[in-house]
Every structure is written in structure tokens, then in C-alpha cells.
C-alpha positions as CSV (number, residue, x, y, z in Angstrom):
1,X,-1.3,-9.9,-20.8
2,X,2.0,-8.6,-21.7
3,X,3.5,-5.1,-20.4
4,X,4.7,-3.3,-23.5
5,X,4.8,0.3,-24.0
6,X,0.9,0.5,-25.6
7,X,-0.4,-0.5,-22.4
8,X,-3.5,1.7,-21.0
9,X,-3.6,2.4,-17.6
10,X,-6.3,0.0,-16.8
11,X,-5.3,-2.8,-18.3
12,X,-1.7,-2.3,-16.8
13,X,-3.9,-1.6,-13.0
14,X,-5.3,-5.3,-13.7
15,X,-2.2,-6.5,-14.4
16,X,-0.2,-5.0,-11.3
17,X,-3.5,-4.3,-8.8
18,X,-2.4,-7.8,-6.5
19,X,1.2,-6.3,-6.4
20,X,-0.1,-3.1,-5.4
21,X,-3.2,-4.2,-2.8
22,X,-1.1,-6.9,-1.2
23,X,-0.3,-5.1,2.1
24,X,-4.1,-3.4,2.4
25,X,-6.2,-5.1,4.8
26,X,-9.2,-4.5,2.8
27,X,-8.0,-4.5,-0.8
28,X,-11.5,-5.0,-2.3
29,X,-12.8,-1.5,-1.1
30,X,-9.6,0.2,-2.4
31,X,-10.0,-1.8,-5.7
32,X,-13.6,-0.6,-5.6
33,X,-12.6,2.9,-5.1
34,X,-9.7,2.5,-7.9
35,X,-12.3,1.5,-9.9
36,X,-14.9,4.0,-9.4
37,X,-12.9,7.2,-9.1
38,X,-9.3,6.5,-11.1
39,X,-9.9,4.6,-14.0
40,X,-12.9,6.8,-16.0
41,X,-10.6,9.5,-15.3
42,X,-6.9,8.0,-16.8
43,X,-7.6,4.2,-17.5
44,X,-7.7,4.6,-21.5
45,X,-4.6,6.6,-21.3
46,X,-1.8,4.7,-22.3
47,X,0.8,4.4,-19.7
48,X,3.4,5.8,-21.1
49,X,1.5,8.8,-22.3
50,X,-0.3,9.9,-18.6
51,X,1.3,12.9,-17.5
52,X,1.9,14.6,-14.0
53,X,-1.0,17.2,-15.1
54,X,-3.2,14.4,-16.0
55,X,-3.3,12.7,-12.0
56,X,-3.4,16.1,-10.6
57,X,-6.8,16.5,-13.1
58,X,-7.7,13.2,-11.6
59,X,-7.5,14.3,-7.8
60,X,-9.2,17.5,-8.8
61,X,-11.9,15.7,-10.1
62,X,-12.2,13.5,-7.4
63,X,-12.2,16.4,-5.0
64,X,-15.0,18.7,-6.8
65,X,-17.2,15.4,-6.9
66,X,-17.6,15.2,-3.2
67,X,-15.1,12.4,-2.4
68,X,-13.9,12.4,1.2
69,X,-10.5,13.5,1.5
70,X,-10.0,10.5,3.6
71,X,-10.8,8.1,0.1
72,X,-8.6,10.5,-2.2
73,X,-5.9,10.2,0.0
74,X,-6.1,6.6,-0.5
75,X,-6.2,6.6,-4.0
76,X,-2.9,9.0,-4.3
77,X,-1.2,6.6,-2.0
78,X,-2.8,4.1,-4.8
79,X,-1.3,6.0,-7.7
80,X,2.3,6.5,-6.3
81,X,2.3,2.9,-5.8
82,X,1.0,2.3,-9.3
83,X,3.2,4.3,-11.6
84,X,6.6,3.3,-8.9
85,X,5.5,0.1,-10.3
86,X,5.5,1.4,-13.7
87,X,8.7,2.9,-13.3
88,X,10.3,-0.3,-12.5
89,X,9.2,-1.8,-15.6
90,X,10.5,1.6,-17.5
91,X,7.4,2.8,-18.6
92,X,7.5,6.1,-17.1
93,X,10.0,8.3,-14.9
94,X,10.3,7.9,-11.9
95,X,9.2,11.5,-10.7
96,X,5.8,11.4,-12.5
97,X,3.5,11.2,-9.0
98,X,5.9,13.0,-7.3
99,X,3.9,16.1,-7.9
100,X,1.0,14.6,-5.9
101,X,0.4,16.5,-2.5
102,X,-0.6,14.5,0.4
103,X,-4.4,15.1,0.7
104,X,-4.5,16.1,5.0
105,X,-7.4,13.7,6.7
106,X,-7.6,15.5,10.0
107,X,-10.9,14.1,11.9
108,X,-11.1,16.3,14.4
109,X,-10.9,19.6,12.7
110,X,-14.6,21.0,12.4
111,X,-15.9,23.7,10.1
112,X,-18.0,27.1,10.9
113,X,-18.9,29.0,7.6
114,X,-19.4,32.8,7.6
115,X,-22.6,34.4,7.3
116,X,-21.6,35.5,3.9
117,X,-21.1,31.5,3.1
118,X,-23.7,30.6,4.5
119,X,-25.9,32.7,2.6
120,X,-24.1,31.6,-0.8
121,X,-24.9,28.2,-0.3
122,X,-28.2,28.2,0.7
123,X,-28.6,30.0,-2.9
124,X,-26.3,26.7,-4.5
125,X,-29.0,24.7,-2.7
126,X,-31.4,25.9,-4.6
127,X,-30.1,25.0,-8.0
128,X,-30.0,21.2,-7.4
129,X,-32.3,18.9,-7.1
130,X,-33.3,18.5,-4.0
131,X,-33.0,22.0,-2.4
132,X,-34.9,21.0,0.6
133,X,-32.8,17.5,1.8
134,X,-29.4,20.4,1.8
135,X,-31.3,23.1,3.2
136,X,-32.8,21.1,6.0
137,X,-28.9,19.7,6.6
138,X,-27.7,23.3,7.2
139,X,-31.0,24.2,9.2
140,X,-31.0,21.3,11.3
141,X,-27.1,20.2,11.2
142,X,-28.7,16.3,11.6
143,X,-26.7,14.0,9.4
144,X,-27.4,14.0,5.8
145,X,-27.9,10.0,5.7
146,X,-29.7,10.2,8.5
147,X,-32.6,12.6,7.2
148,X,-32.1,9.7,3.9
149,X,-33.5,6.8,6.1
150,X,-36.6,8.8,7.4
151,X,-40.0,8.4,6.3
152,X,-43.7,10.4,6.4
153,X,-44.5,9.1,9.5
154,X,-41.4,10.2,11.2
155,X,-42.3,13.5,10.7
156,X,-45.3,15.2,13.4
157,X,-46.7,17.7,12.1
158,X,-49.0,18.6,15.6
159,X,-45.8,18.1,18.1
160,X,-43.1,19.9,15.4
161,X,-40.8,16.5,15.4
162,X,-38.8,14.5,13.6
163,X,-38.0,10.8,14.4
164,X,-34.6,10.0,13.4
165,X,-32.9,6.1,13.7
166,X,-28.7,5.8,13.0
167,X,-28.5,3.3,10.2
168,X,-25.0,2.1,11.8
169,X,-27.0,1.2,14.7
170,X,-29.5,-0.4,13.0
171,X,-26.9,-2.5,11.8
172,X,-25.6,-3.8,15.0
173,X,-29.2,-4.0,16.1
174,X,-29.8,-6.9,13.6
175,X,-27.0,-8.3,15.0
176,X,-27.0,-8.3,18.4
177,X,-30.7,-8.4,18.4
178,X,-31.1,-5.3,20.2
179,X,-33.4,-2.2,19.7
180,X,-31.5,0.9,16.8
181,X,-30.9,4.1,18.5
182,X,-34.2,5.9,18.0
183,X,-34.7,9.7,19.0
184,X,-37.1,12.5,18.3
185,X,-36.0,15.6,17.2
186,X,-37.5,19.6,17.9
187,X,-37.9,21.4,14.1
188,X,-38.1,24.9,13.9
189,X,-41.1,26.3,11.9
190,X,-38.9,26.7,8.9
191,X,-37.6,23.3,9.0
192,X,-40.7,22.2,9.4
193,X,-41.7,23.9,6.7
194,X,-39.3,22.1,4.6
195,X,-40.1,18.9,5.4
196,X,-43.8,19.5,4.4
197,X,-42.8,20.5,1.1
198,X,-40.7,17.1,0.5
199,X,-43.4,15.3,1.8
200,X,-46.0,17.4,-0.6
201,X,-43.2,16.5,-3.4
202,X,-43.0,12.6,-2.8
203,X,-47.2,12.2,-2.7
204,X,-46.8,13.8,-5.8
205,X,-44.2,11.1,-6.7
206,X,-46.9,8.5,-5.7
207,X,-49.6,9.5,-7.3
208,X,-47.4,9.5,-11.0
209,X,-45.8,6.5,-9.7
210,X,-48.3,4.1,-7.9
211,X,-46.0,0.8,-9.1
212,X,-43.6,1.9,-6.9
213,X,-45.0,4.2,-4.0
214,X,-42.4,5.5,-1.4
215,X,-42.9,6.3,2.5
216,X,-39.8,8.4,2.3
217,X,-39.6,11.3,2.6
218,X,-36.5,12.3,-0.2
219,X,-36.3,9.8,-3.3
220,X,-35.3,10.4,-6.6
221,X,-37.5,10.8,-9.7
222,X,-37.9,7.0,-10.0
223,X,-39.2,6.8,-6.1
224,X,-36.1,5.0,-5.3
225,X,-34.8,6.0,-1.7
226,X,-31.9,8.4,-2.0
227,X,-28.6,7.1,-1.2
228,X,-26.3,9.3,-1.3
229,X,-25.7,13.0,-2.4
230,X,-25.3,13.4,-6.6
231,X,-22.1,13.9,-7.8
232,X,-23.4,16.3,-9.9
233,X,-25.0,18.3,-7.0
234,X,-22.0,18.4,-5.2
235,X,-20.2,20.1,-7.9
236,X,-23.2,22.9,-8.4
237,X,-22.8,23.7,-4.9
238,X,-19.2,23.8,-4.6
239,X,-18.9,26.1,-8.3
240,X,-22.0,28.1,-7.4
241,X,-21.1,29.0,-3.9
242,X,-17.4,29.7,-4.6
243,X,-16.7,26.8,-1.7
244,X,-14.6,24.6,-3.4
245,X,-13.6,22.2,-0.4
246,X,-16.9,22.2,0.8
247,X,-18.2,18.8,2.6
248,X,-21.7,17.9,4.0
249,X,-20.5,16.8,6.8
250,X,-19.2,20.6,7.3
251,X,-22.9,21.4,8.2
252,X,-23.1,19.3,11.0
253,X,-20.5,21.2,12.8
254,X,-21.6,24.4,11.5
255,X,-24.3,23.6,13.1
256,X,-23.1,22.3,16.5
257,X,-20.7,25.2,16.8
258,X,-23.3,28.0,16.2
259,X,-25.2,26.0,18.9
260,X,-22.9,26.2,21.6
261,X,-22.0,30.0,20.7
262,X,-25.6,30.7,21.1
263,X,-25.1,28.8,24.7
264,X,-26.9,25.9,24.0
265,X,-26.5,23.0,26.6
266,X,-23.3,20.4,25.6
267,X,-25.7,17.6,27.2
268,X,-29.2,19.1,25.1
269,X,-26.5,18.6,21.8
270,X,-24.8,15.8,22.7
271,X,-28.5,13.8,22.7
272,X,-29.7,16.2,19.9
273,X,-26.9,14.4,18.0
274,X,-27.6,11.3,19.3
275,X,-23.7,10.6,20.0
276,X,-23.0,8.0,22.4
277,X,-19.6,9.9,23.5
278,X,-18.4,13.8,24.1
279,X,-16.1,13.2,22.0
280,X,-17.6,15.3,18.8
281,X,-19.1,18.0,21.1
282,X,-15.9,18.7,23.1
283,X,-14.3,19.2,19.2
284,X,-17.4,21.8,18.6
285,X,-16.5,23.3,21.6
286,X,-12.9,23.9,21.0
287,X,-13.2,25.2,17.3
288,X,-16.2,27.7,18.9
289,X,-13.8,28.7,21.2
290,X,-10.9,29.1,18.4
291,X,-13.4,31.0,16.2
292,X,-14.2,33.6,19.0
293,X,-11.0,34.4,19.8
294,X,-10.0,34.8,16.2
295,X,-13.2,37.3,16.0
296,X,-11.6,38.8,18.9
297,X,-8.7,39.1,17.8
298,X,-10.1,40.6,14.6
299,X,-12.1,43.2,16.8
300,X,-9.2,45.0,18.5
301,X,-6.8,44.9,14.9
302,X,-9.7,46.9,13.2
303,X,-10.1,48.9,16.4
304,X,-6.9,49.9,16.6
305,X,-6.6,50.6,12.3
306,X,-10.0,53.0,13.5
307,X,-7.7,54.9,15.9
């Protein structure tokens, strides 16, 4: 394959993807990602003809789909690398990713949605297609592939729990041939309410589907186990709800914070969570501590406009 200026982004990305991956530890999963995310967006675009607007499309794209910022910052570090490449073999200026702005990953930063927001997106939940797996995220703040891996008979109806095992740990289980972290969770009657209705949904599943009956409790229409949350759903809840940088993972520290506002015990979370450290809940603590004083603060300005 021969660079020449008729060149299309993929076929140039296959030509230059061992020059560009070279220095990654794990260039398979950022090939992978390329892959995925970049080239249905630009890869029939011929190199010489992608502009500046169409990466920034690209990142947008990426963004309202639910990608982590964590894997689009990779693949703008992936980009600039890419067309610097192409620059060198004068098929582009040199400036044309320069208009790429760093995507932040901060992990420690944690989210608390208005009451306002929250209300909007439990209306977005209800436009996709499985209303009750988000809803039960926000109600519950447990971890959205958590809820994935749990079946009918996690749930008790009698004693209002939910059995929940970390799939990481599972994992390590195998391999160290040790019992997953397994822990049982209070519901509140809504949640519990919410759970019955998945459960009602995927008998109904069974009984049109008795090839391929499911113990899960969310699958999709084909009674396959959920894996992850649709792309497509992400996008509904992000357009509907006006939150445009929203993140599942955003519940679980809406959750945690609200928790320990309402005085809720660090230790009771910390096992509600299941997290081996106090790492995540120290982090709750600070941004509910950051929130009230900007409420505060909020307070006395209006107080003193009412004056």
C-alpha cells in the first residue's frame, strides 16, 4: 500500500497504526478502540480532505455516545499522533489536530445533580428501553454492571434485598480460587418495585422465548444478558435531559453524596458499596462538603440581594 494523496483515513491508519502504537503498552485495546470509535466516523474520508471540523465531529460523537472521557482522550492523543504522521508525509498541514482540546480525566472528581436534573432524567429514563435498569441506578446508586450480572433469585421479595457479586472479583476469584465478593443489599419499596417489574418483563421474555430462557433479571429482546448501556440510550438521555456530559457512573456518586448529606454512616456506605478501601467515600465526602458550602454560600448572596 502506497501513500498517495487518495488515501482514506483507514487505509492510511493501517498503514501507519505500528508507527503510531509502538510506545503504548497495550496497543491492541487502543487499536480496538481506534477501530470502534474513529474510523466509522472519518475512515472513508480521504486524508487529505478531513478537516479540523470533521475530528472535532468525531470527539462529539464519541462523547454523546457515552464513551468515557478517559477512552476519548486516548483516541485524540491517537489522532494528533496520526495526522503529525500525515503531516510528515505532506498530506495535511501541520495545524489540523491542533484544534483538539485535551479531554480532562480527573478520577476523583464526583458528581451531585440538582433536584431539577434529577427530575429531568428520570423522565429521559423513561424513553429508553429499559427505564427500570437507569431508574434503579439513580434510586439505588449500585453500579450499573453490577445490577447487569444479577439474576431472579438475587432478588427477596419477603426480606426487601438484593444480592449483588463484583464481576472484577469474580474474576480474581477464578484465579486465585477464592470465594467473589458477595453482599446483600436493603431496597426501598420503590426500588423494589422496580425490580418486580423487570422481573415480570423477563418471564414475559421466557415465555415468547423458551429456546433461550434467561435468569436475569435485565436482557435484551433476544434474552441475551445485557452488557452494556446502548449507545443509542445514552444519547436519549443526554438530548432529552439537556445533560450533555452526563455519565452513569455520575449516579453512583449522586447517590453516595446525598447519602452522607442525609447523615448516613461512611462505614454503612462504604459496605453498601462494597469497596474494599475509603478511598471513594472520603471523595463523596469532600464534594458533599464542597456542595454545602457552595449552597451556603448561595444562601447568604440571595440574602443579602433580599435586603
Amino acid at each position: 500500500m502506497f501513500v498517495t494523496v487518495y488515501i482514506t483515513v483507514a487505509d492510511y491508519w493501517k498503514l501507519k497504526k505500528d508507527s503510531v502504537l509502538k510506545f503504548y503498552s497495550r496497543p491492541d485495546i487502543y487499536e480496538k478502540y481506534f477501530t470502534q470509535c474513529m474510523l466509522p466516523e472519518i475512515g472513508m474520508i480521504k486524508v487529505t480532505d478531513v478537516s479540523a471540523s470533521d475530528l472535532e465531529r468525531a470527539v462529539r460523537n464519541m462523547l454523546s455516545s457515552g464513551n468515557s472521557k478517559y477512552k476519548v482522550s486516548m483516541m485524540c492523543a491517537l489522532i494528533r499522533k496520526l495526522f503529525h504522521q500525515a503531516a510528515s508525509d505532506r498530506l495535511v498541514n501541520e495545524d489540523i489536530s491542533n484544534g483538539l482540546k485535551p479531554i480532562v480525566v480527573d478520577k476523583s472528581e464526583k458528581r451531585i445533580f440538582s433536584h431539577e436534573q434529577e427530575v429531568k432524567l428520570l423522565r429521559a429514563f423513561q424513553l429508553t428501553k429499559y427505564p427500570e435498569l437507569y431508574t434503579l441506578c439513580m434510586f439505588t446508586g449500585l453500579q450499573f454492571s453490577s445490577l447487569l450480572e444479577c439474576q431472579i433469585n438475587d432478588y427477596s421479595k419477603d426480606n426487601k434485598t438484593l444480592t449483588i457479586s463484583r464481576r472484577a472479583n469474580q474474576y480474581y476469584a477464578k484465579a486465585r480460587n477464592a470465594k467473589a465478593n458477595v453482599r446483600t443489599v436493603p431496597l426501598s419499596k420503590i426500588s423494589c418495585k422496580l425490580v418486580e417489574v423487570a422481573i415480570n418483563k423477563q418471564r414475559e421474555k421466557n415465555k415468547n422465548f423458551p429456546d433461550h430462557e434467561s435468569n436475569f433479571i435485565f436482557t435484551d429482546i433476544y434474552n441475551n444478558r445485557l452488557q452494556r448501556i446502548y449507545p443509542e440510550d445514552y444519547k436519549l438521555i443526554r438530548e432529552s435531559s439537556g445533560i450533555y456530559d452526563f455519565y452513569l457512573i455520575d449516579l453512583m456518586s449522586n447517590f453516595g453524596i446525598n447519602a452522607l448529606k442525609y447523615k448516613v454512616n461512611p462505614i454503612v456506605l462504604k459496605r453498601y458499596y462494597g469497596y474494599k478501601t475509603d478511598y471513594n467515600v472520603n471523595l463523596f465526602a469532600l464534594a458533599c462538603h464542597n456542595n454545602m458550602k457552595d449552597i451556603q454560600a448561595s444562601d447568604d448572596y440571595y440574602r443579602e440581594l433580599a435586603k
